[in-house]
LUMKEKOL-558786 format. One record per atom (N, C-alpha, C): residue in three letters; x, y, z. Coordinates in steps of 0.05 Angstrom, whole numbers, plus 32768, in hexadecimal, padded with zeros to 4 digits. Layout:
% LUMKEKOL-558786
alaXYZ ...
***
This chain:
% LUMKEKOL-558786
unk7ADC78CC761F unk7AC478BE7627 unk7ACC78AA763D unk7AB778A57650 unk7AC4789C7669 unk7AAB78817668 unk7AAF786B767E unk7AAA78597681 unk7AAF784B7697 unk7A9D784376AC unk7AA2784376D1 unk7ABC784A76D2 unk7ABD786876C7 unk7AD7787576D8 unk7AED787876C1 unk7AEE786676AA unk7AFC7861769A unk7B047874767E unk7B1C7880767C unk7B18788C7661 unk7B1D787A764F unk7B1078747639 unk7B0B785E7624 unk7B2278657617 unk7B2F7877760D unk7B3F788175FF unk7B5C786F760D unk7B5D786B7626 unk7B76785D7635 unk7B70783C7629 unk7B5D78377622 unk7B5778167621 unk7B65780F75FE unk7B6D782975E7 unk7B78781A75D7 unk7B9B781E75E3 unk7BAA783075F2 unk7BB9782C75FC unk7BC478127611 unk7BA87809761B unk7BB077F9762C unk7BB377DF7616 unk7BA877DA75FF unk7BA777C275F2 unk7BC377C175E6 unk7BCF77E075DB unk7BE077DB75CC unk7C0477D675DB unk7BF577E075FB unk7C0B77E07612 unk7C1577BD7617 unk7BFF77B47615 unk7BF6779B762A unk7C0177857605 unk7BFE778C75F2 unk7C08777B75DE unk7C27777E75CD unk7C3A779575D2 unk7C4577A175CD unk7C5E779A75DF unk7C5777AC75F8 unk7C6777A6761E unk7C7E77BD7616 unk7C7577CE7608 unk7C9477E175FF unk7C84780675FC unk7C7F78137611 unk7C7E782F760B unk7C86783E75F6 unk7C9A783275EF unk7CAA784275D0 unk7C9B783475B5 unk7C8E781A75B5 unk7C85780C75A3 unk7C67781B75A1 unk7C56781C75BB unk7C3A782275BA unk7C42784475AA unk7C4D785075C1 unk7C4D786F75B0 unk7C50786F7598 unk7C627861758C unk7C62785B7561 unk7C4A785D7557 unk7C3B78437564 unk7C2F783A755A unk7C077849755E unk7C067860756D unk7BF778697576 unk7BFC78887569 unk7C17788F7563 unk7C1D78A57560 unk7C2478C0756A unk7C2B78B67588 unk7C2978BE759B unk7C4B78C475A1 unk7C4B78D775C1 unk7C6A78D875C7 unk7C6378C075DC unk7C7B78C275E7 unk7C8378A775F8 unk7C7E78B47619 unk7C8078D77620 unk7C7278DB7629 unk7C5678D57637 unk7C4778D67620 unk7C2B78D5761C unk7C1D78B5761F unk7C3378A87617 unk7C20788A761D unk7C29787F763A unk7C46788E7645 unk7C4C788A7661 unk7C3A78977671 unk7C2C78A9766E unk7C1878BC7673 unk7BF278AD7680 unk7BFC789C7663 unk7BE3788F7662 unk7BE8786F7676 unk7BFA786A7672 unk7C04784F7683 unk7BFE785476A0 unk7C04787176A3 unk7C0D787776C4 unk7BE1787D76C9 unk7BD5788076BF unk7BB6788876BD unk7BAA787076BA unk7BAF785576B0 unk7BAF783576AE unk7BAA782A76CA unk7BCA782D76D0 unk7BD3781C76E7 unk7BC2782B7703 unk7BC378497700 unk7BA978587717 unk7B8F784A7715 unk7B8878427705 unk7B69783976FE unk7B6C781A7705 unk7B79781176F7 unk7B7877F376FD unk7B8177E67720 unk7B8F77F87728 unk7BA677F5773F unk7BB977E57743 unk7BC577E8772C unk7BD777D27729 unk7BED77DF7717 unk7C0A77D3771A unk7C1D77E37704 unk7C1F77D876F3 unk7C0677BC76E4 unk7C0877B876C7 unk7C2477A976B8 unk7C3077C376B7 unk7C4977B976A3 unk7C6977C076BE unk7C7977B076B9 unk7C8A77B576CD unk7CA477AD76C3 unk7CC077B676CA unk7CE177BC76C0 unk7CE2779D76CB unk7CEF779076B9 unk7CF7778076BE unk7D10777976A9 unk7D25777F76C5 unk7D3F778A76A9 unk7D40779B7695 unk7D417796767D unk7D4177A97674 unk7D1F77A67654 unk7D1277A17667 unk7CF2779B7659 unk7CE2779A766B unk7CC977A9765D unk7CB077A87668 unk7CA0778B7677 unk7C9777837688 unk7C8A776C7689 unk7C7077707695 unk7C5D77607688 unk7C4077627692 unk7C3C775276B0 unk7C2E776376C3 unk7C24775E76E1 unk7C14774276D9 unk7C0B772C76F4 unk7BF8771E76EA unk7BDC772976DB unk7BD7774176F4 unk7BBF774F76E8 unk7BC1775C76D0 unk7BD2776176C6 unk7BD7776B769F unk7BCE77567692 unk7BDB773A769D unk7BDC7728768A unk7BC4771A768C unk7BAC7719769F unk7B92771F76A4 unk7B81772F7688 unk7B8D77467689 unk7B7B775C766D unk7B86774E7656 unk7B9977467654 unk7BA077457635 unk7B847737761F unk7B7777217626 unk7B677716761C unk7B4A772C761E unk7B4077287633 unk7B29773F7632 unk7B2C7757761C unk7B457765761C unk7B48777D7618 unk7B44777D75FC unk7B58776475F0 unk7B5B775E75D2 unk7B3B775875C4 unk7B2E774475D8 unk7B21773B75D3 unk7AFD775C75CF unk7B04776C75D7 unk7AF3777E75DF unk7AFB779675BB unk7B15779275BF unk7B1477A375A5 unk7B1177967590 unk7B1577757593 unk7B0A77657579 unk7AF077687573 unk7ADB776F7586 unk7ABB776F758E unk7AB67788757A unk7AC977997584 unk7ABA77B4757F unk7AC177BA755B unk7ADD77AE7554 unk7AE477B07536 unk7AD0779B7532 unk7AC377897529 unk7AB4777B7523 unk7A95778D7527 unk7A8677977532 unk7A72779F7539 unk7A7F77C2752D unk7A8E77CF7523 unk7A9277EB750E unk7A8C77D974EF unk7AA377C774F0 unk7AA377C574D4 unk7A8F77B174CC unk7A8077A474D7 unk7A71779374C8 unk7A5677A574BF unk7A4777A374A7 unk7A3077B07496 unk7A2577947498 unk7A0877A47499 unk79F37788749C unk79EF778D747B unk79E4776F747A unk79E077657455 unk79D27777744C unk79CC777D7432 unk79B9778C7427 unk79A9777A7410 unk798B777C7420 unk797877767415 unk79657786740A unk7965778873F2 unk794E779A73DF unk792F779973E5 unk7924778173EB unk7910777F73F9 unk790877897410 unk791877947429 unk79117794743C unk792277B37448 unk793377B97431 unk794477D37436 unk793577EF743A unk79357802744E unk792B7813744D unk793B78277459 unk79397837743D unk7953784F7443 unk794978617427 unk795A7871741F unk7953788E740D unk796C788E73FC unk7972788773E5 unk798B789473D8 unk797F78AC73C9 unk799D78BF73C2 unk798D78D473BF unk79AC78D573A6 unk799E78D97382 unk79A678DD7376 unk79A078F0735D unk79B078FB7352 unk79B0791C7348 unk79B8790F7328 unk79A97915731B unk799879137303 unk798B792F72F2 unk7995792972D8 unk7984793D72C3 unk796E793372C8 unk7950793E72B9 unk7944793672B0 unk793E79217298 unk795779277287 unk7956790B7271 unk795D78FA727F unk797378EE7298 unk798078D972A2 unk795978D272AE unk795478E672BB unk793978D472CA unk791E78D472BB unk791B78DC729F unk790E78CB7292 unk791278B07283 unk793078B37279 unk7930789A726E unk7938788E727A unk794578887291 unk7953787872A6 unk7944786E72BD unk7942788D72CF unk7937787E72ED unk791F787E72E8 unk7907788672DC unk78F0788272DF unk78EB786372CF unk78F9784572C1 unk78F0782F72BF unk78FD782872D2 unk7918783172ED unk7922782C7300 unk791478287311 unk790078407319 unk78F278437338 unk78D9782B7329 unk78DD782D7314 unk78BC781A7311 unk78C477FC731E unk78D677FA7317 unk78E577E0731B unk78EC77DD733C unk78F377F07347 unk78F977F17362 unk78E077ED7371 unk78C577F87364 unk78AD77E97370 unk78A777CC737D unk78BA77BB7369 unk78B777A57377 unk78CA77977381 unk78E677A27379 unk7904779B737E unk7904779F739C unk790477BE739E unk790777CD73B8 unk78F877DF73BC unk78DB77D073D4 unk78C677DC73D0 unk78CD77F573E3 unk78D677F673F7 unk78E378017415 unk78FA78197407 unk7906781273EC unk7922782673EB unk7911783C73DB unk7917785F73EB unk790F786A73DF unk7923788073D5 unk791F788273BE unk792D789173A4 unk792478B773A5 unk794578CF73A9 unk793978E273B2 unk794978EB7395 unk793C78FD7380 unk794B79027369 unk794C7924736B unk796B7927736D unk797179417368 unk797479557346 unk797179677341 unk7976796F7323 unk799E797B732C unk79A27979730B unk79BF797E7303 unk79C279A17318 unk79D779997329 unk79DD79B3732E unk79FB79BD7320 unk7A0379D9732E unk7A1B79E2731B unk7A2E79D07324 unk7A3579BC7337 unk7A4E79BA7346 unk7A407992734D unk7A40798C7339 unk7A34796C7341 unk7A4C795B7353 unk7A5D795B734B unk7A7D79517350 unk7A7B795E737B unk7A7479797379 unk7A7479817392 unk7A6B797773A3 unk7A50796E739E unk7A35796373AB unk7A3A794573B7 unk7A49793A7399 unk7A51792173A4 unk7A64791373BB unk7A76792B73B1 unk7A8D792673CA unk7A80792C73E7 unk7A70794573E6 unk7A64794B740B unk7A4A793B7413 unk7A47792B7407 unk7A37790D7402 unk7A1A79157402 unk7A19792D73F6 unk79F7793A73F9 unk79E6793273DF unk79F0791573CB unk79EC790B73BD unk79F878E873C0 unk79ED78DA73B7 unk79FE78BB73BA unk7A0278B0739E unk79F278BB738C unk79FC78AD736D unk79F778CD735C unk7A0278CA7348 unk7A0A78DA7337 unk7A0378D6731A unk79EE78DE7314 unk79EF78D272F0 unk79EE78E972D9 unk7A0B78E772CE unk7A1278F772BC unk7A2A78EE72A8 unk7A2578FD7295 unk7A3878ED727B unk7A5A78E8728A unk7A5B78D5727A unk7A7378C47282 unk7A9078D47280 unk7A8C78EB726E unk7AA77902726C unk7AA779157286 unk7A9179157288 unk7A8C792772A0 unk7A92791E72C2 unk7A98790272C8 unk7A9A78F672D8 unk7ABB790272EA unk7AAF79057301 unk7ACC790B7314 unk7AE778E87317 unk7AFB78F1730B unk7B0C78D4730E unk7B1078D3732D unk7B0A78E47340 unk7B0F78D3735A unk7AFB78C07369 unk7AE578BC735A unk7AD278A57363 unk7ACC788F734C unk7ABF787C7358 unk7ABA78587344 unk7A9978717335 unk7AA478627325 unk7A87785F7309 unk7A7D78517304 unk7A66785372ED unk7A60783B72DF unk7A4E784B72C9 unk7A5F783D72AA unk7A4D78457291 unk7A2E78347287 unk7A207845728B unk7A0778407286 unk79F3783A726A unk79F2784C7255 unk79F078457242 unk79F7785A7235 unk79F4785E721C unk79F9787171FF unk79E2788071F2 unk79E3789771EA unk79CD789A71E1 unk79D578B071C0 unk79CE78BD71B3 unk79CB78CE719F unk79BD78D37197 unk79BF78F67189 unk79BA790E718C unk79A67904716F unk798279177177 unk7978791D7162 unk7973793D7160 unk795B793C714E unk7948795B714D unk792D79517153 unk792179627162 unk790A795B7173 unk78FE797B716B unk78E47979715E unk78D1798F7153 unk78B2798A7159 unk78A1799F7156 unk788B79997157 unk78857988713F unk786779757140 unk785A79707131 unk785379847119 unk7848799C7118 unk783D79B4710D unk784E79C070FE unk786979BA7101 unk788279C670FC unk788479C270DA unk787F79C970C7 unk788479C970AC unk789B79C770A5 unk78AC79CD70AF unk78CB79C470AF unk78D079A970B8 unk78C5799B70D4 unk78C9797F70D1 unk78BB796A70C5 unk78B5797570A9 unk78A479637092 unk78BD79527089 unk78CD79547088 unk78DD79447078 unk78F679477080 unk791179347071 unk7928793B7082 unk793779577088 unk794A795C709C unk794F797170A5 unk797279757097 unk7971798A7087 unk7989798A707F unk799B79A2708C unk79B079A1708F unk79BE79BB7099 unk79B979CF709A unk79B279DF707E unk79A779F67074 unk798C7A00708A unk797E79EC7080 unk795A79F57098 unk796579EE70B6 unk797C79E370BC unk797B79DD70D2 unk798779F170E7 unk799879FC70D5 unk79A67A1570E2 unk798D7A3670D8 unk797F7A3570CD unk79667A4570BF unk79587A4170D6 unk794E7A3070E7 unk793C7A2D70F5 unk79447A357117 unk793A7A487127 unk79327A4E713C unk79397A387157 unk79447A347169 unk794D7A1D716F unk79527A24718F unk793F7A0F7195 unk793E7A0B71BE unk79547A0271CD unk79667A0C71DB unk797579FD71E8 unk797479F4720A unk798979E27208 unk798279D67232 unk79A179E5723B unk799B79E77250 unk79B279F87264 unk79B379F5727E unk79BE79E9728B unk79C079E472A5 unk79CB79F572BE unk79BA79F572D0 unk79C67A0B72ED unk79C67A2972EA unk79D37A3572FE unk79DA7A5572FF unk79F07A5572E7 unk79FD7A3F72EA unk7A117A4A72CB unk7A127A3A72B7 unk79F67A3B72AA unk79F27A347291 unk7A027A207280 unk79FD7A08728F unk7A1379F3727D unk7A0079EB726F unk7A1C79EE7250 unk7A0A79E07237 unk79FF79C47234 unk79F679BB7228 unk79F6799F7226 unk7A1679937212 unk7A0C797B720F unk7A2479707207 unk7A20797E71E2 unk7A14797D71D5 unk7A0E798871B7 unk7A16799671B2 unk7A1979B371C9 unk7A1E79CA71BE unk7A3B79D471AE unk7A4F79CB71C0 unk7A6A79CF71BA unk7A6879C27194 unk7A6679AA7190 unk7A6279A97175 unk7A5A79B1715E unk7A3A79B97163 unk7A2F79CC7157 unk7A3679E07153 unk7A4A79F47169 unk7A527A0F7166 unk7A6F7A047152 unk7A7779F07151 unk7A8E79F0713D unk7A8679F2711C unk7A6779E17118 unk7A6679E57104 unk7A5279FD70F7 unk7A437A08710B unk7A387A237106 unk7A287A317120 unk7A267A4B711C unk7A1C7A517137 unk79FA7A4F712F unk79F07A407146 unk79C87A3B7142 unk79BC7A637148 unk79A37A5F7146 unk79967A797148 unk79857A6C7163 unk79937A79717C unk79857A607199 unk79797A8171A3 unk795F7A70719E unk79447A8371AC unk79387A8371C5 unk793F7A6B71D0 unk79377A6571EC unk794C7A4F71F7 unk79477A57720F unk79597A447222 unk79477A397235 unk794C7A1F723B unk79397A12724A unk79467A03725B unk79437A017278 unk795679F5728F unk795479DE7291 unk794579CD7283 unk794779B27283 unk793B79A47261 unk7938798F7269 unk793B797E7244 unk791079787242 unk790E79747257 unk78EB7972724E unk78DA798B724C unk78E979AA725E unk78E479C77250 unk78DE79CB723C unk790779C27233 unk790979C6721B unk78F679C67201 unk78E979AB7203 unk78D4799771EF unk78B8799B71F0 unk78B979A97209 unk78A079C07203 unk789A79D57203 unk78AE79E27200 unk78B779FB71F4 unk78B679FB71D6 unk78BB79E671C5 unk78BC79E571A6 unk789E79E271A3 unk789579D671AE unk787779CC71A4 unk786E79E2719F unk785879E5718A unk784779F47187 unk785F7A10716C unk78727A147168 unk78837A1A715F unk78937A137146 unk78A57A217134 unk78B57A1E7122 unk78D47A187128 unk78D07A1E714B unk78F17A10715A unk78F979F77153 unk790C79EA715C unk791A79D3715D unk792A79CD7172 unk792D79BB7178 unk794479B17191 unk7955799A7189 unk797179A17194 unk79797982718E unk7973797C71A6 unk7976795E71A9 unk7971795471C4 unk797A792E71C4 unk7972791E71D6 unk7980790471D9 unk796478F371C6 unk796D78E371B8 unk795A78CA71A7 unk794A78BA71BD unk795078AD71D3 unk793C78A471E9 unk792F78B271F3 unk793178CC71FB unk792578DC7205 unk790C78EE71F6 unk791578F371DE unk790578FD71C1 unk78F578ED71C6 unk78F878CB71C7 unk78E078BA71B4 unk78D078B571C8 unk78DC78B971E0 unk78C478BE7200 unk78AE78CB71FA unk78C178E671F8 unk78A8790071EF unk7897790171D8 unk78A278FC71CA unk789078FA71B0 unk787578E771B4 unk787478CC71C1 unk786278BF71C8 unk784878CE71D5 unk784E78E271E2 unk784278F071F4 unk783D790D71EC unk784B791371DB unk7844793471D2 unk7849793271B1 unk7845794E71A1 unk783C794E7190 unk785579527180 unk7867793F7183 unk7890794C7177 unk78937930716E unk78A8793A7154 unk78A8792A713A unk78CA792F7146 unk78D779147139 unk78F279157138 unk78FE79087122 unk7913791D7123 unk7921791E7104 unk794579197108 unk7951790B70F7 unk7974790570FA unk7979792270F0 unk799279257102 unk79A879397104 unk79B1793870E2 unk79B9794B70D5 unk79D2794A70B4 unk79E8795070BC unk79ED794270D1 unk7A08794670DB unk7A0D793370F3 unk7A20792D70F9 unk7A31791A710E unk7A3779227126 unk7A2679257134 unk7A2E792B715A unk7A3B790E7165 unk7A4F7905717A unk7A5678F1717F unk7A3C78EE719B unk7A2F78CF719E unk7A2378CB71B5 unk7A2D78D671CE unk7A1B78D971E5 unk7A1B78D871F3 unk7A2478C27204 unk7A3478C2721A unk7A3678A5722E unk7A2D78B07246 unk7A1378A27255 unk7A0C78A77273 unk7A207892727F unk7A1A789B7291 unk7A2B789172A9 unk7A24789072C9 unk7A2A788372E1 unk7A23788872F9 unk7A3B78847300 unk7A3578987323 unk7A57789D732E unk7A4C78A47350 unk7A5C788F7361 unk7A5578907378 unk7A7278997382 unk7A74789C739A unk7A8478A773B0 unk7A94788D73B3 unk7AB1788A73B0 unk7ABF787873BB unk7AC5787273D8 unk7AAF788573EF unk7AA87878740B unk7A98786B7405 unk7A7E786273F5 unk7A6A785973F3 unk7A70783E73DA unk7A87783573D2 unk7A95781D73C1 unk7A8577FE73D1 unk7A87780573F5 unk7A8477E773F3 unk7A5F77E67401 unk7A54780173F6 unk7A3378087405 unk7A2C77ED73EA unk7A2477D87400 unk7A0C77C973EC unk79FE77D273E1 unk79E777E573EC unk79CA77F973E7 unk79D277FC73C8 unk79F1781173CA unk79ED782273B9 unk7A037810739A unk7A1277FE73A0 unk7A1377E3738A unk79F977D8737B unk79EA77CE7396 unk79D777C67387 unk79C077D67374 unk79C277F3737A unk79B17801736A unk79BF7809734D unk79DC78097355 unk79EB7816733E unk79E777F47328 unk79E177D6733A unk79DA77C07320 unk79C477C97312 unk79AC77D47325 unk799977D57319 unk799877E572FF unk79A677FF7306 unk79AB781372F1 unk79B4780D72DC unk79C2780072DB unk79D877F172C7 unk79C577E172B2 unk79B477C872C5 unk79A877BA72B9 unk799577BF72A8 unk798077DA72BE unk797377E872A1 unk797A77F3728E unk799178037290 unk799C78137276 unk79A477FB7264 unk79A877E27261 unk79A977CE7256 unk799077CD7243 unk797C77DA7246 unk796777D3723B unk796F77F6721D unk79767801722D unk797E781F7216 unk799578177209 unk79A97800720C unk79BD780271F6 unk79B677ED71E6 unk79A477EA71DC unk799B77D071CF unk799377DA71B4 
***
């Protein structure tokens, strides 16, 4: 890139020439051969018209006109490191931009949807783009075609910052109509009964339940359903069953015609979690959303 005549590329040579006074020091320190920055000295002193640096015994010495640039020059790349690295503040009120974060359906019922309600007046300007679970979440994150990540806390890639969100555990979620969920559910009817499951992507990832369940018996799974609010209406109207998450059940139930019943048996909770990109550690935007997140799920571990 050039500049009245100038290749820009010579101006961090010339800073490190003009502070240094040693060809063998700048090339180290540039990475360069000694060639190459004599190269660049001799393309300097053409431009400037002047020979800059000059033998004096057995060391370099700066011309008056070198000793002229030293301040400008320093002073020009102090400008420009200052004006890369500085980020303007981040204000929630007045921020307008798009994060774009990849979510089940249970994370964005029970989570982001009292989030965005809240962002109504937090951050009226920030808008929220929600992706569903794909096969390769960890992928997505790294090629930054996502900025937050919300998925159980085992599942989290260790090469980026986190943050645990809240806890949840496992019920049975049936229709109302369901004559089976008259009363408690014991092992026997529970494995007897017809049973909906959630599965994620082209390659069918289980939920977190399943592995357990298959230890202690195999279910009779009649349908598969690609997400957890499918799922729950898929049972309705039916003698099926689903396990599924306790916040999420008592959502639906409010709203549809499903009765929920405790497990006769011991699944360990669930832990959600969020997980950003360790380029994006010192993004205010995306700190301050990951407080917010935090703060509401404060309201689910209670």
């Amino acid at each position: 890139m050039r500049f009245l005549d100038l290749d820009l590329n010579l101006l961090v040579a010339l800073d490190i020439l003009l502070t240094e006074r040693s060809v063998t020091v700048a090339a180290d320190r540039l990475c360069l051969t000694q060639s190459a920055i004599s190269n660049s000295l001799k393309r300097l002193r053409l431009y400037f018209g002047d020979d800059l640096l000059v033998m004096q015994g057995r060391q370099l010495v700066l011309t008056p006109r070198a000793e002229e640039l030293v301040e400008p020059v320093r002073a020009l790349f102090a400008t420009i490191t200052a004006t890369i690295t500085a980020t303007p503040r981040f204000d929630p009120v007045t921020a307008d931009r798009q994060i774009c974060i990849m979510a089940s359906d249970y994370a964005a019922h029970v989570l982001l949807a009292p989030v965005l309600r809240r962002l109504e007046t937090l951050a009226p300007l920030l808008r929220i783009a929600i992706l569903p679970m794909a096969d390769a979440p960890h992928e997505a994150l790294e090629r930054g075609h996502i900025d937050l990540l919300l998925t159980l806390e085992s599942a989290l890639s260790p090469d980026h910052p986190s943050q645990f969100l809240f806890a949840d555990d496992h019920v049975i979620l049936g229709w109302a109509g369901n004559g089976a969920m008259r009363e408690e559910m014991d092992s026997a009817l529970f494995f007897s009964l017809g049973h909906v499951v959630c599965r994620f992507g082209r390659a069918g990832v289980p939920t977190f339940d399943e592995p357990y369940l298959g230890r202690i018996r195999k279910r009779r799974v009649e349908m598969v359903a690609p997400s957890f609010v499918e799922q729950a209406g898929l049972i309705a109207g039916s003698r099926r069953i689903a396990v599924t998450y306790r916040h999420l059940a008592e959502q639906l139930a409010r709203f549809m015609p499903l009765v929920i019943r405790e497990l006769p048996f011991a699944i360990p909770p669930i832990r959600e979690a969020v997980q950003w990109r360790i380029s994006n550690d010192d993004d205010e935007a995306i700190r301050w959303l990951v407080g917010v997140l935090a703060e509401t799920a404060g309201g689910l571990r209670g």
